[in-house]
ROMAR-793462 format. One record per residue (C-alpha): residue in one letter; x, y negated, z. Coordinates in steps of 0.2 Angstrom, whole numbers, padded with zeros to 4 digits, always signed. Layout:
<r residuo="a" xx="X" yy="Y" zz="Z"/>
...
This chain:
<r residuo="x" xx="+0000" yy="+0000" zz="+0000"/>
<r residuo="x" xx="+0007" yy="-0017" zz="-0003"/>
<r residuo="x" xx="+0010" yy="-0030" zz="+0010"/>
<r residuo="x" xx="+0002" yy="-0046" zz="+0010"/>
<r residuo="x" xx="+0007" yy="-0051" zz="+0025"/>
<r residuo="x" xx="+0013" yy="-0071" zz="+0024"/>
<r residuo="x" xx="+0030" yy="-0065" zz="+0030"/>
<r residuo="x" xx="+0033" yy="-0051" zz="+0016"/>
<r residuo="x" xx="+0024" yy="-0068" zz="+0003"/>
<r residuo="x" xx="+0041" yy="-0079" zz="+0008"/>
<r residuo="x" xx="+0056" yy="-0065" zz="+0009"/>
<r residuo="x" xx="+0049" yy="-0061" zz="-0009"/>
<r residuo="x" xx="+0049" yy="-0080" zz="-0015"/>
<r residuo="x" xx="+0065" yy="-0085" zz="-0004"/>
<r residuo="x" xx="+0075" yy="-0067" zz="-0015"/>
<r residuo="x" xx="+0066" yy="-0076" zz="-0030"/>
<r residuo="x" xx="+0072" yy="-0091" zz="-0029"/>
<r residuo="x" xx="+0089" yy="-0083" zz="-0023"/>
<r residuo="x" xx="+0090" yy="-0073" zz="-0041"/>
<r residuo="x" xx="+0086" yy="-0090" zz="-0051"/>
<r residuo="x" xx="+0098" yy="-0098" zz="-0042"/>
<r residuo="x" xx="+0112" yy="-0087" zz="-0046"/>
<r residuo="x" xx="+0107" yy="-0082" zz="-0064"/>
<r residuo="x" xx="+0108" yy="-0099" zz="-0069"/>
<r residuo="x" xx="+0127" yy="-0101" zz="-0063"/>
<r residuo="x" xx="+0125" yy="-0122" zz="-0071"/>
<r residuo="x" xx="+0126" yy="-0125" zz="-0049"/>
<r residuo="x" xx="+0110" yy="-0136" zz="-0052"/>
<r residuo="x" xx="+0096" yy="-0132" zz="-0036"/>
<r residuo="x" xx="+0083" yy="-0122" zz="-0042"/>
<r residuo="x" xx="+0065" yy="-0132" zz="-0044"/>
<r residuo="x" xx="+0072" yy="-0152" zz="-0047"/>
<r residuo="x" xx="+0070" yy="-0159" zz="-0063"/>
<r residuo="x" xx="+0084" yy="-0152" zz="-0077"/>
<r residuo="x" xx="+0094" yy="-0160" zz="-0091"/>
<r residuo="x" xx="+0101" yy="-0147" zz="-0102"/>
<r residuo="x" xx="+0119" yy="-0153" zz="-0104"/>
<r residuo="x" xx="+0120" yy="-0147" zz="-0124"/>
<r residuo="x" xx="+0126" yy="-0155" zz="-0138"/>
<r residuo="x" xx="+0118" yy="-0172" zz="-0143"/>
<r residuo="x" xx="+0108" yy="-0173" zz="-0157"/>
<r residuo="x" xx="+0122" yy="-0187" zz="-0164"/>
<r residuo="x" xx="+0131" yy="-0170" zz="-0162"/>
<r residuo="x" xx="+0122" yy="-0158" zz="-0171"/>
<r residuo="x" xx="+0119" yy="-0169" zz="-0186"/>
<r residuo="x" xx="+0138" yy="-0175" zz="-0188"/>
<r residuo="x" xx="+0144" yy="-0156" zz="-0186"/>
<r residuo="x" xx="+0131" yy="-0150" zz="-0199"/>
<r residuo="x" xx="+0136" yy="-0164" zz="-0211"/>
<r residuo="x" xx="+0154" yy="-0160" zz="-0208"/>
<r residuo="x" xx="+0149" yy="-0141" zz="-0212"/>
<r residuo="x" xx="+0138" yy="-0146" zz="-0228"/>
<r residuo="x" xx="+0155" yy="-0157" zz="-0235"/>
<r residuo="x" xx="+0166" yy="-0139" zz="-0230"/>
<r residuo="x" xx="+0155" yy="-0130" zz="-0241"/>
<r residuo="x" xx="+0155" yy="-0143" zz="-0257"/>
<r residuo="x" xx="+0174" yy="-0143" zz="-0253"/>
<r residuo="x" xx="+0174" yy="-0123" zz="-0256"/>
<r residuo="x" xx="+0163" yy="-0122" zz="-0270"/>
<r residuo="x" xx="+0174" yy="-0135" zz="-0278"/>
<r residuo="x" xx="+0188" yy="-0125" zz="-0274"/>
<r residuo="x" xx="+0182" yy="-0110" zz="-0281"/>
<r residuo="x" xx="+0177" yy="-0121" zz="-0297"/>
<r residuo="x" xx="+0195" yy="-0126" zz="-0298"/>
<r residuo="x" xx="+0201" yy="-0109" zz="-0298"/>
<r residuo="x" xx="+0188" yy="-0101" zz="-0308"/>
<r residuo="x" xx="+0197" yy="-0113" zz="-0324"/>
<r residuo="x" xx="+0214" yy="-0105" zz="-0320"/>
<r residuo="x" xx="+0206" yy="-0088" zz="-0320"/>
<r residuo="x" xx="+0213" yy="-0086" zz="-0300"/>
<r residuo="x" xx="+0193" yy="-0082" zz="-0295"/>
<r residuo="x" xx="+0182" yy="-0068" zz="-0303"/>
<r residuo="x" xx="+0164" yy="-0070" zz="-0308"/>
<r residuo="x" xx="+0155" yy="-0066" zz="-0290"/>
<r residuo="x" xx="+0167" yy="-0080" zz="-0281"/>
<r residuo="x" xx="+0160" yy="-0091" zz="-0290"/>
<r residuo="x" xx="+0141" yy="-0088" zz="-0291"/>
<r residuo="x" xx="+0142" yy="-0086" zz="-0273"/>
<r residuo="x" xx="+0152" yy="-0102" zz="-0271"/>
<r residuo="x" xx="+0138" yy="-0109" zz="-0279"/>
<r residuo="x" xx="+0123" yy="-0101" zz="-0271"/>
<r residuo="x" xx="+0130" yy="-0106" zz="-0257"/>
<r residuo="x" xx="+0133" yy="-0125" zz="-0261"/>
<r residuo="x" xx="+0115" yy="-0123" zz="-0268"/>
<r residuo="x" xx="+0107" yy="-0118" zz="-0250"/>
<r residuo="x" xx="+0116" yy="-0130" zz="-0241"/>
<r residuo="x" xx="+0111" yy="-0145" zz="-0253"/>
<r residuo="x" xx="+0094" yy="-0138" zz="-0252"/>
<r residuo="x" xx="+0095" yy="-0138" zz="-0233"/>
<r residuo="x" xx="+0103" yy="-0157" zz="-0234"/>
<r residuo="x" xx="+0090" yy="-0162" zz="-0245"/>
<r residuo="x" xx="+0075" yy="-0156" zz="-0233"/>
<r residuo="x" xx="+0082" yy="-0163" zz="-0218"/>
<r residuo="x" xx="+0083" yy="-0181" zz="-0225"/>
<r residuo="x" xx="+0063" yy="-0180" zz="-0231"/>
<r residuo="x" xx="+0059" yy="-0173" zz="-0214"/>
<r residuo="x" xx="+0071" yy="-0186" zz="-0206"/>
<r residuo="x" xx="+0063" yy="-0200" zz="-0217"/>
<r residuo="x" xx="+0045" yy="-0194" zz="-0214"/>
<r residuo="x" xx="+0049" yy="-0194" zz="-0195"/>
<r residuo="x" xx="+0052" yy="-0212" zz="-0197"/>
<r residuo="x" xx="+0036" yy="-0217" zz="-0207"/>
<r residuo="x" xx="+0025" yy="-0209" zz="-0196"/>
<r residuo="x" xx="+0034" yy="-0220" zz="-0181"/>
<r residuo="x" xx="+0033" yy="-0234" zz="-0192"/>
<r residuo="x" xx="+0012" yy="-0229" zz="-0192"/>
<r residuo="x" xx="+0011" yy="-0230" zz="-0173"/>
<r residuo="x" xx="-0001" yy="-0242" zz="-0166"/>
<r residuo="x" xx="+0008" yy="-0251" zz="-0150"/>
C-alpha cells in the first residue's frame, strides 16, 4: 500500500528536488527563474554565415580543380549540391528574417 502520510509527501519532493539539483550540474538552485547561458543569437547567425561562406569557398575550390582535372565528376556535383542547399537555406532565412520584421513593423503600440 502506498503512503500518503505528509512526511513520506516531503522526503519524496526534498529526494526530487535533490535529483534535479544534481542532474543539472549548471550550480543554479533548483526552482528560481533560469537563463540558459548558450550562444547568442548574434552567435548563431555570424557562425552560420561563416559556415555558408566555408561552403562557397569549397565548391569553388572544387570548381577550380575540376578545370585542371585534379577532381572527378561526383566531387563536383556534390560540391555543388552542397553550395545549392546552403544557398537555399541562406536564402529562406533572410525572407523569414525579413518577414519577421514586417509583421513587427504591423504592430499596433
Amino acid at each position: 500500500m502506498v503512503d500518503i502520510s505528509p512526511n513520506s509527501a516531503l522526503q519524496a519532493y526534498k529526494k526530487a528536488i535533490d535529483q534535479a539539483a544534481t542532474s543539472k550540474g549548471s550550480g543554479t538552485s533548483v526552482g528560481s527563474d533560469e537563463v540558459s547561458t548558450g550562444p547568442s543569437f548574434a552567435d548563431l547567425v555570424s557562425e552560420a554565415g561563416k559556415q555558408a561562406v566555408n561552403d562557397g569557398m569549397a565548391s569553388e575550390k572544387v570548381s577550380l580543380q575540376s578545370l585542371t582535372g585534379e577532381s572527378g565528376l561526383v566531387d563536383i556535383v556534390t560540391a555543388v549540391s552542397s553550395a545549392e542547399v546552403t544557398l537555399e537555406t541562406v536564402v529562406s532565412v533572410r525572407d523569414r528574417v525579413i518577414q519577421a520584421y514586417q509583421d513587427i513593423i504591423k504592430m499596433p503600440i
